[in-house]
C-alpha positions in Angstrom: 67.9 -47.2 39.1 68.7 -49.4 41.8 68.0 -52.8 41.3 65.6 -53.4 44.2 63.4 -50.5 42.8 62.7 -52.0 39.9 59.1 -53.8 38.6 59.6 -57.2 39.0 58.1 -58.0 36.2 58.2 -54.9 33.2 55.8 -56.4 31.2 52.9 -56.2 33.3 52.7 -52.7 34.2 49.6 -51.0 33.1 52.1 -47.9 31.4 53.8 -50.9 29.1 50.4 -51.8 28.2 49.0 -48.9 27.0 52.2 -47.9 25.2 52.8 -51.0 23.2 53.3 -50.5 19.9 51.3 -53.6 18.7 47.7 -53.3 18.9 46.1 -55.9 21.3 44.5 -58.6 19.3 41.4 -58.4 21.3 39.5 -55.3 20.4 36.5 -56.0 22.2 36.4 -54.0 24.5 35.3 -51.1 21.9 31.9 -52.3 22.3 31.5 -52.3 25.8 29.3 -50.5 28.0 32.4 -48.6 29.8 33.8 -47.7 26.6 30.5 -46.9 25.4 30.0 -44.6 28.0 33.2 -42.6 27.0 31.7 -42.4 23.5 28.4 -40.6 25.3 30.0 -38.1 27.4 32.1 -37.3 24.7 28.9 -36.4 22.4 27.8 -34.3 25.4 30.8 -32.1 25.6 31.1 -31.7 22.1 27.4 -30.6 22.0 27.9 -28.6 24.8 31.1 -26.9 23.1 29.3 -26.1 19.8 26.1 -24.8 21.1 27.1 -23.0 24.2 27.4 -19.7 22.4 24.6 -19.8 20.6 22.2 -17.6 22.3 19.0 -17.3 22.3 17.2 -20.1 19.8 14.3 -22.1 18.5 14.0 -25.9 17.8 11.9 -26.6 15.1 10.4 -30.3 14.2 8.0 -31.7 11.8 8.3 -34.4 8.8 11.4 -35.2 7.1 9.1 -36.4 4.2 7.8 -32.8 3.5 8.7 -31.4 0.0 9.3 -28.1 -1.1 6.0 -26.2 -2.1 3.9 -28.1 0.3 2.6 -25.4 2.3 3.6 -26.9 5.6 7.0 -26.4 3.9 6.6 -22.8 3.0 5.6 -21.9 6.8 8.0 -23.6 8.4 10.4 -21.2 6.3 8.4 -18.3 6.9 8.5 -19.1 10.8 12.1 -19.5 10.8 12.6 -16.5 8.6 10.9 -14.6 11.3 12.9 -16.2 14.1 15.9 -15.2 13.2 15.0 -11.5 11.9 14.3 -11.1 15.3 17.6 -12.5 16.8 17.1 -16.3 17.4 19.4 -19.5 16.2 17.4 -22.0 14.6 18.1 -25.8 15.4 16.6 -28.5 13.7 17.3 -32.5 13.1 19.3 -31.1 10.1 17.4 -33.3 7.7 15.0 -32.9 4.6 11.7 -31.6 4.7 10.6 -29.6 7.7 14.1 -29.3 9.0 15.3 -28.3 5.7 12.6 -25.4 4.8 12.9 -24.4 8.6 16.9 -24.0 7.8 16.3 -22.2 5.1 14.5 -19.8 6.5 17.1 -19.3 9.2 19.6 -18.3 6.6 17.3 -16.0 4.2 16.9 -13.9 8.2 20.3 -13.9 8.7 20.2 -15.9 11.7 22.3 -19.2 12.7 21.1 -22.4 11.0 22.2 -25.3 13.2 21.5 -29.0 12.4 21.7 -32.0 15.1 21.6 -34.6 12.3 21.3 -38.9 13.8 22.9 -41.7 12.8 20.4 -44.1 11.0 20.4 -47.4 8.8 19.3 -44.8 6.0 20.8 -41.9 6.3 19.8 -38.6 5.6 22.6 -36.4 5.8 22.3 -32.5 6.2 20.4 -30.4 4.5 22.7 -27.5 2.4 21.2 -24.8 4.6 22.8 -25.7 7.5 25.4 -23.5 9.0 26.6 -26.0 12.1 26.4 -29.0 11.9 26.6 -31.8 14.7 26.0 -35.6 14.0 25.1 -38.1 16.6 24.8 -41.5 17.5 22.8 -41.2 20.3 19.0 -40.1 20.2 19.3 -38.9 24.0 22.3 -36.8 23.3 20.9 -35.3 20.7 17.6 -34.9 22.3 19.5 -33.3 25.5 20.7 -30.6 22.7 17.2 -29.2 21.5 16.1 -28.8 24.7 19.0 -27.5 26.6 20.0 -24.7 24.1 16.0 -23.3 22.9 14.1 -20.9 24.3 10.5 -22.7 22.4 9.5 -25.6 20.8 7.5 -25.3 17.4 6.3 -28.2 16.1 4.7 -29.1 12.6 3.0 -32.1 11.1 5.3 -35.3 11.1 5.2 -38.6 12.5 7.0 -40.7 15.5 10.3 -38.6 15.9 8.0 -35.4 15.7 5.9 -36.7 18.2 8.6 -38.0 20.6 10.5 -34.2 20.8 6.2 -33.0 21.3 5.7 -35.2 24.6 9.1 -35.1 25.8 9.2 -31.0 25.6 5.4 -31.4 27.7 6.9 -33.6 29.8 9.7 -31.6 31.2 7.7 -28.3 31.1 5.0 -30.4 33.4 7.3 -32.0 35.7 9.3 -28.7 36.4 12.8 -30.4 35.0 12.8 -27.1 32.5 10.9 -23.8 32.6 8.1 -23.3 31.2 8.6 -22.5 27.8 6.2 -21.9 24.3 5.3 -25.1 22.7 3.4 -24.3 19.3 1.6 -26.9 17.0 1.5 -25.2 13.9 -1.9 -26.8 11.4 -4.7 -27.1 13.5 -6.4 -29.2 11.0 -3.7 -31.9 11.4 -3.3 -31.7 15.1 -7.2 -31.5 16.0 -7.3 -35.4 16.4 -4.8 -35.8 18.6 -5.7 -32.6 21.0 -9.6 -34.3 20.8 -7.8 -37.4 23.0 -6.2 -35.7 25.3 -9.1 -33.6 26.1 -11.0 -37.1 25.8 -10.3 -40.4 26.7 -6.8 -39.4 28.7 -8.5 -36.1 30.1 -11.6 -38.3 31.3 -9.2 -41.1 33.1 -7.6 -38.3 35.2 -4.4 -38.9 33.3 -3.7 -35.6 32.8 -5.3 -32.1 34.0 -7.2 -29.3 32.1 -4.0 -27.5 32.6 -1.5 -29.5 31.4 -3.2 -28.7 28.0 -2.4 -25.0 28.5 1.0 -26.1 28.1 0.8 -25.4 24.6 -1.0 -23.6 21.6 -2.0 -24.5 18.4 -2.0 -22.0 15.5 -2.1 -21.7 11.4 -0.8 -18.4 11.5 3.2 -18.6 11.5 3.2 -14.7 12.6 1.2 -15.4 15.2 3.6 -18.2 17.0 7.0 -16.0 15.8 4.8 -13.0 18.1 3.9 -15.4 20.8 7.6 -17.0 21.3 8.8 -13.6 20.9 7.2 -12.1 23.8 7.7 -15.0 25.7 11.5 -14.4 25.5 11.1 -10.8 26.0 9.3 -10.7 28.7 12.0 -13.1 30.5 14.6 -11.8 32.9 17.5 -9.7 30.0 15.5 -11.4 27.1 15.1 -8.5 25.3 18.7 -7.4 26.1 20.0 -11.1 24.7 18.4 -10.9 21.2 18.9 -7.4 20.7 22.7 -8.4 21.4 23.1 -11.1 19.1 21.3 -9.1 16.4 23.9 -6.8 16.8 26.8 -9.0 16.8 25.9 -10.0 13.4 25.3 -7.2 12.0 29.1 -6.3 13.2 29.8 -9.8 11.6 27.8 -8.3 8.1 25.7 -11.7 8.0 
């Protein structure tokens, strides 16, 4: 090279930097918010990369804290059972209780059991029904996932995070950022409380309108919200076309 076309100074170039072979003694920029940002859009795409094939599915929530036999339990298997009979991917948090039976139930139908599973102080790990599994470290990436890739929400009886995925799924659905979409409460005994307040206090302070509460159903009978969500799909534009497709593709698979 000639002479006059060379860096004046070598070292400083941005390609010597990145290819040292030293590590540079200040690693903090691993916790900044530009780095940090890398670290979300990378959760995106791999969410996106895992689920895009998925077809048509269900997200499920309820307790974590829910144990085997406790009939909440046994109907959020039943549901899921159901689901995926009829051609639908289950996704859940991946976790115990709820998300566990609601896995469980995905695999006794021969469906796809997915789990989004959250890193927390105390973690939980996945549940050994799960087929895919996808950890993450961000609630908002994660939440992005059940909602992007399901056709309904169910919901059963749990506390803050169950709540959270309730109000954000009635959120979009009101504000028109998704279409409108079955949202089931499944126990009507442990939901009754919290429908009496909206139809209440937040109703009666113009908060929200008599039909923002038609945004959802409440039901004890697991048949009846597989039938419901069912239909729902169905009667969308090639739903029927989309489960009866991925039914057959794994029965070709022999799952």
């Amino acid at each position: 090279m000639d002479d006059r076309r060379r860096p004046r100074n070598p070292r400083s170039t941005e390609d010597r930097k990145l290819l040292m072979r030293q590590p540079y003694a200040d690693a903090s920029f691993l916790e900044t918010d530009a780095w940090r940002s890398l670290r979300i859009m990378g959760e995106f795409i791999d969410g996106f990369d895992a689920l895009a094939r998925l077809g048509p599915a269900v997200s499920i929530f309820g307790s974590a804290r829910t144990t085997a036999g406790d009939p909440a339990y046994e109907a959020a298997r039943d549901l899921a059972r159901r689901l995926a009979t009829a051609g639908f991917t289950i996704i859940t948090g991946g976790g115990p209780g709820i998300m566990e039976a609601a896995n469980l139930g995905a695999r006794e139908g021969n469906g796809v059991s997915v789990g989004l599973g959250i890193e927390l102080p105390h973690e939980q790990g996945q549940n050994p029904y799960v087929d895919l599994a996808i950890d993450f470290r961000y609630f908002f990436v994660r939440k992005t996932m059940f909602v992007k890739y399901a056709q309904a929400f169910v919901i059963f009886p749990g506390g803050f995070g169950t709540l959270d995925e309730l109000f954000e799924s009635l959120t979009l659905v009101q504000t028109g950022k998704i279409d409108h979409f079955p949202v089931a409460l499944v126990g009507s005994d442990y939901w009754r409380g919290l429908l009496e307040w909206l139809r209440g206090p937040v109703m009666d302070a113009r908060n929200i309108g008599a039909a923002d509460l038609e945004l959802l159903r409440v039901s004890d009978d697991v048949a009846d919200v597989a039938t419901w969500i069912i239909d729902a799909f169905q009667s969308s534009r090639d739903g029927r076309a989309q489960l009866d497709r991925q039914r057959d593709q794994r029965a070709a698979k022999g799952t």
